[in-house]
N, C-alpha and C positions, 0 to 999 in steps of 0.2 A: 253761485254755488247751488247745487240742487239738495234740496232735502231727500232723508232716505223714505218719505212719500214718494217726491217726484222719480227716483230712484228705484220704483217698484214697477211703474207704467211706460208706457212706451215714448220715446219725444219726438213726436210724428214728425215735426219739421225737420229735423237733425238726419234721421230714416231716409225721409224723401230726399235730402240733398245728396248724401251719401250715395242713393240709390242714382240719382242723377247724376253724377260723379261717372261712378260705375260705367252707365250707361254712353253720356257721351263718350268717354274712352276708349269702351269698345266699339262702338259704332263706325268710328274710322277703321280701327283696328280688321273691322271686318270687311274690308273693302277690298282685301288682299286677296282672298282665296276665290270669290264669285269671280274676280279679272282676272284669274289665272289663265284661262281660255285667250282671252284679247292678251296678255300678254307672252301666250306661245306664238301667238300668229305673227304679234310686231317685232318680237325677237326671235324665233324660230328654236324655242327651249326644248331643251331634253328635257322628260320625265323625273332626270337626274339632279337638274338644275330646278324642277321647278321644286321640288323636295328641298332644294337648299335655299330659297326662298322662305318658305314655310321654317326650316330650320333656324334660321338668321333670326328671323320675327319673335319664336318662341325663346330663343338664349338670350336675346338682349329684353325682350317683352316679360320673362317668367323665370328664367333659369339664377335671373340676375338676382330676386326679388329678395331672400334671404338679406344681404349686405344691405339691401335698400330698410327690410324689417328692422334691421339691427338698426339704423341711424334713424327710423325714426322710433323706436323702442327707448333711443337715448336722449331725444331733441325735440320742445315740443316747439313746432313751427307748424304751418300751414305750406311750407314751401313743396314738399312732396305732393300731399294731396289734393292741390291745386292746381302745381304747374306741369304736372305730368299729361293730364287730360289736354293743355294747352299745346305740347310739343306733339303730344297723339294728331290731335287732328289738324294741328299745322302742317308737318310734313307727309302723313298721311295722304293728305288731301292732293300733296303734290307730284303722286305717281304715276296719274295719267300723264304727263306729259315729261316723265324723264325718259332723255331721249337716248338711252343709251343703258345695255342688262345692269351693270356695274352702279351707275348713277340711280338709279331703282332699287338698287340691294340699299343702296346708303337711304336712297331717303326711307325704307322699311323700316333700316336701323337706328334711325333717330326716331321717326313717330316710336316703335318699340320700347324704345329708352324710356319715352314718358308711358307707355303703361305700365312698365313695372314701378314708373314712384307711386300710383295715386294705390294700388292693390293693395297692396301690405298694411298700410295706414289708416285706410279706407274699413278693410274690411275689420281691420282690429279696433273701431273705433266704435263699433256696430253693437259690442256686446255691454258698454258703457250707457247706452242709451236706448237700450232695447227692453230693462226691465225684467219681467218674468217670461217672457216670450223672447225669448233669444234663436231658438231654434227657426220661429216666425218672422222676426228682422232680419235674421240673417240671408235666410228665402227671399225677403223683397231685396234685400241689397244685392245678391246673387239674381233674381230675375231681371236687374238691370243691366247686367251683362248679356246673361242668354237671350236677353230680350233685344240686344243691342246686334248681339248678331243674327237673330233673325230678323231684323228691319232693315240694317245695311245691306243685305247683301240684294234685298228688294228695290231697293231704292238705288244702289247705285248701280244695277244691272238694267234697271229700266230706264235712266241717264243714261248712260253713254252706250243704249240699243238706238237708243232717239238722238243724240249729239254728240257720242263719239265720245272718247279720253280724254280729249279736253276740257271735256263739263268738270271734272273731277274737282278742281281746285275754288269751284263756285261752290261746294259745298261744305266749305269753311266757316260761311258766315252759319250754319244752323250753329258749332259749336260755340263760334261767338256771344251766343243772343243766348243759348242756353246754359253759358256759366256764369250771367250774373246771380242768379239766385243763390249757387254754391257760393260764390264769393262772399255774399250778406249773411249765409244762413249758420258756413261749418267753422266749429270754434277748434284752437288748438287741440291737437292730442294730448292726451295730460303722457306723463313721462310712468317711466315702468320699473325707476328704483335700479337702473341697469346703468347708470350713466361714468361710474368709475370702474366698470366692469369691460377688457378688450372684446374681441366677440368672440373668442372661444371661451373666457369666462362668462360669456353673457349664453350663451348656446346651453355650459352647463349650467349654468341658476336657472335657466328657462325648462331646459327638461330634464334634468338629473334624473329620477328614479322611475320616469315614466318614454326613457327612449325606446325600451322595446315596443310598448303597445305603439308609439307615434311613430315607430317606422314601417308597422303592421298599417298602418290607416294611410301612412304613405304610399305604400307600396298597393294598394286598393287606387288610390286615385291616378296614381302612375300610369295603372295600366287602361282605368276608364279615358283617361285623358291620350292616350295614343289610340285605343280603338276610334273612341269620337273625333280626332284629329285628323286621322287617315282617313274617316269617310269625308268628313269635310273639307280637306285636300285635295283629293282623287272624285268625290263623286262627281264634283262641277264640270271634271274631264271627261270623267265615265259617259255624261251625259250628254257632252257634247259631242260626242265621237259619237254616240246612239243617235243624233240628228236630232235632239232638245234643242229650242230656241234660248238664247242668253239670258231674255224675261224669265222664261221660266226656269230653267236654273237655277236665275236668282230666287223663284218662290219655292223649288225645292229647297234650298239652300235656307232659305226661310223659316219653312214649317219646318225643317229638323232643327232649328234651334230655341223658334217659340215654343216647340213641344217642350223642348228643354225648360223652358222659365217658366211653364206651368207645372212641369211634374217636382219641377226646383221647389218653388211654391207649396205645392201640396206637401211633399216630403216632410219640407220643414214644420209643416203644421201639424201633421200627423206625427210627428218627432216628439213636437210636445206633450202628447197625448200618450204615443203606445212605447215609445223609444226607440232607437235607430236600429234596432238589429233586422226584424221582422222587415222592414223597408229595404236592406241593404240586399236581403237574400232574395226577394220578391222581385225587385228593380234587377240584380244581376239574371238572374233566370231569365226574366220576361224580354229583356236587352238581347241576348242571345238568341232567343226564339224569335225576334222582329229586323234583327238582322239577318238572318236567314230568309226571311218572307222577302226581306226588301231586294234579294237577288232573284229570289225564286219567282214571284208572282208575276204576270205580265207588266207591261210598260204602261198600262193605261192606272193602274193601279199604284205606281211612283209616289202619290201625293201622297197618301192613305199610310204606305209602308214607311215614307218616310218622315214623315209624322211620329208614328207609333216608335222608328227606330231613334227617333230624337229623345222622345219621351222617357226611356227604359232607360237608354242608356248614361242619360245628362243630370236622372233624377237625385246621384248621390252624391253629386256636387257638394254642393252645401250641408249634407250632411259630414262630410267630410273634415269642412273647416270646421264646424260646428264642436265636433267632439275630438278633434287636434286641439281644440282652445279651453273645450272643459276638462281637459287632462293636464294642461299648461297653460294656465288661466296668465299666468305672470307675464310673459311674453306676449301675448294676443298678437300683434304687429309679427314676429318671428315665427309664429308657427302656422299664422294665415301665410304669409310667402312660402312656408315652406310645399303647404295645402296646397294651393291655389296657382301657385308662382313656378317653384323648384318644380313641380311634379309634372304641372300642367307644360314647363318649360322641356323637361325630360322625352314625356310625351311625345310633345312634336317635334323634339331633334331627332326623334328615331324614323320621321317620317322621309326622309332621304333612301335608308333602305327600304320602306315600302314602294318609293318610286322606282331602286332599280330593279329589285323582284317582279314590280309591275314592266318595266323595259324587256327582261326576261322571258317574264310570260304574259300575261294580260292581270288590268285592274281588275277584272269579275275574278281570276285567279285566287289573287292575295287578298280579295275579300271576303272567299271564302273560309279562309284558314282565319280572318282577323273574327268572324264572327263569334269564335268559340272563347275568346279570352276572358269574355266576361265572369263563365262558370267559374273562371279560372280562379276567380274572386272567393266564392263562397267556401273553403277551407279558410281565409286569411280572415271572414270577416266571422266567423267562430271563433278565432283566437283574440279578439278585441274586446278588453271588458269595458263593462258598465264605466258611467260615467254620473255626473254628478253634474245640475245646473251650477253656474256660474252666481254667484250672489252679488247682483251693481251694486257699483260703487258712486259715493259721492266725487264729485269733478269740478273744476272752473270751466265755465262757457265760456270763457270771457278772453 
């Protein structure tokens, strides 16, 4: 039982698994969209098809997350937040070598399956053990996704430039070796008082009088999560069609998501200091100004834009789930899926129609029209009031 001392600080080991959690997850996860190239060439995919690829991933990976919120908001096990990471990077790992478009969608759809359990649980379990820095836990547990998909897609671009598709499935044992420590460290989720409650009574005790502003904060993430989706969908093509070698792709691919887990990072720390609004407006703006650079500026300067377009656009992530959970503190598990999961799932199913607009006309096309969505933000993030820290609660580790 933690006292409401221990209750006040942060319980670092608890952070770091979570965050490692996080991270292996996505780390498979992102191994999809750098092979999207190697997987036009061995199946001969439409633009249309590869969107539905991406599509598949995000409704079983995120769209799903909600129901998954709801049973573990009502159940405390560790079965979610364990075995999800485990089914990620088992079948994940086994895409190089499915031999056939079909037999690839599937194995997407089951690694997918497992990252929507470990998100919702994971991330709602963050504010229990984060103390007076919540905005700052929540930052490290979100840069271990961003952070996941900027290393994946380095690492397994530079595998299978050196040994081909079939390296893929040797890189299972890394998730192996790095979930004993989750296994020893992350205790049950405690339960959220929702457990005689169906889930559309569990939806209204969760948000009753605060659904408008949570579909305003939704509706913010939605649409950061399909700009940032469609660049990282489409640029890895974009790139390759412009005569990028696979490596590098992957470290483009890269720096636009490490920017991400640092400006994640920052945000949340500066959240705790000045509040989310002044960031949300600064981040939409600057997003929109770096995505424009990153079409406009020559080709040798790629690194640099795409960096800067990672950074802007990825930074209100976490602010996102952050003040979705201090408006519906009760739920945490239900309204991170809804943040993180639903939106970010939304997101990328919409990425199918940027593939045939891009079939239509060209990817620089429809990325110029995607640059502008960001401002599109700043009317919605005026109507989002103030929020109030979360006050931890005592819990069983045990």
């Amino acid at each position: 039982m933690r006292s409401p001392e221990d209750a006040s600080s942060i319980n670092r080991r608890v952070i770091f698994a979570l965050f490692l959690i996080h991270f292996i997850g996505d780390f498979y996860v992102s191994f999809v969209n750098p092979l999207l190239p190697k997987f036009i060439e061995k199946f001969s995919l439409s633009l249309t098809q590869v969107g539905l690829i991406t599509a598949t991933n995000r409704l079983l990976a995120f769209v799903v997350q909600p129901s998954i919120g709801y049973l573990a908001d009502h159940y405390r096990t560790r079965f979610f937040i364990l075995g999800g990471p485990l089914l990620a990077f088992t079948f994940i790992s086994l895409v190089g070598v499915a031999p056939t478009f079909p037999i690839l969608l599937v194995l997407v759809m089951l690694g997918s399956v497992g990252s929507s359990m470990y998100h919702p649980t994971a991330a709602g379990m963050v504010s229990t053990f984060s103390g007076r820095h919540f905005g700052l836990s929540m930052s490290v547990f979100n840069m271990g996704g961003t952070l996941a998909f900027g290393l994946g897609p380095l690492v397994i671009t530079h595998l299978v430039a050196q040994f081909g598709l079939s390296v893929t499935p040797l890189v299972m044992l890394i998730g192996i070796i790095a979930m004993i420590y989750p296994f020893k460290v992350v205790p049950c989720p405690e339960e959220e008082g929702l457990k005689d409650l169906g889930f559309m009574g569990s939806m209204k005790e969760v948000l009753g009088k605060v659904w408008k502003p949570i579909a305003l904060v939704w509706v913010i993430s939605v649409l950061r999560s399909f700009v940032s989706q469609a660049y990282g969908t489409f640029l890895p093509i974009l790139c390759a069609r412009e005569g990028f070698s696979l490596p590098f792709i992957g470290t483009i691919v890269s720096l636009f998501n490490i920017a991400g887990a640092i400006s994640g990072l920052l945000a949340g720390h500066l959240s705790d200091r000045i509040g989310y609004k002044p960031i949300l407006y600064v981040s939409s703006l600057l997003a929109t100004a770096s995505l424009h650079l990153l079409l406009a500026l020559p080709r040798e300067l790629i690194l640099v834009t795409a960096f800067f377009s990672g950074f802007f656009i990825m930074a209100i992530l976490p602010l996102t789930v952050t003040i979705g959970q201090e408006l519906a503190p009760k739920g945490k598990s239900i309204v991170s899926s809804l943040m993180m999961g639903l939106a970010f799932g939304v997101g990328g199913m919409m990425t199918p129609i940027v593939g045939y607009f891009a079939d239509l006309f060209s990817i620089r096309t429809v990325f110029s029209v995607l640059t502008w969505f960001p401002v599109l933000m700043i009317p919605l993030i005026y109507l989002i009031p103030e929020t109030k820290r979360i006050v931890p609660r005592t819990v069983c580790t045990t």
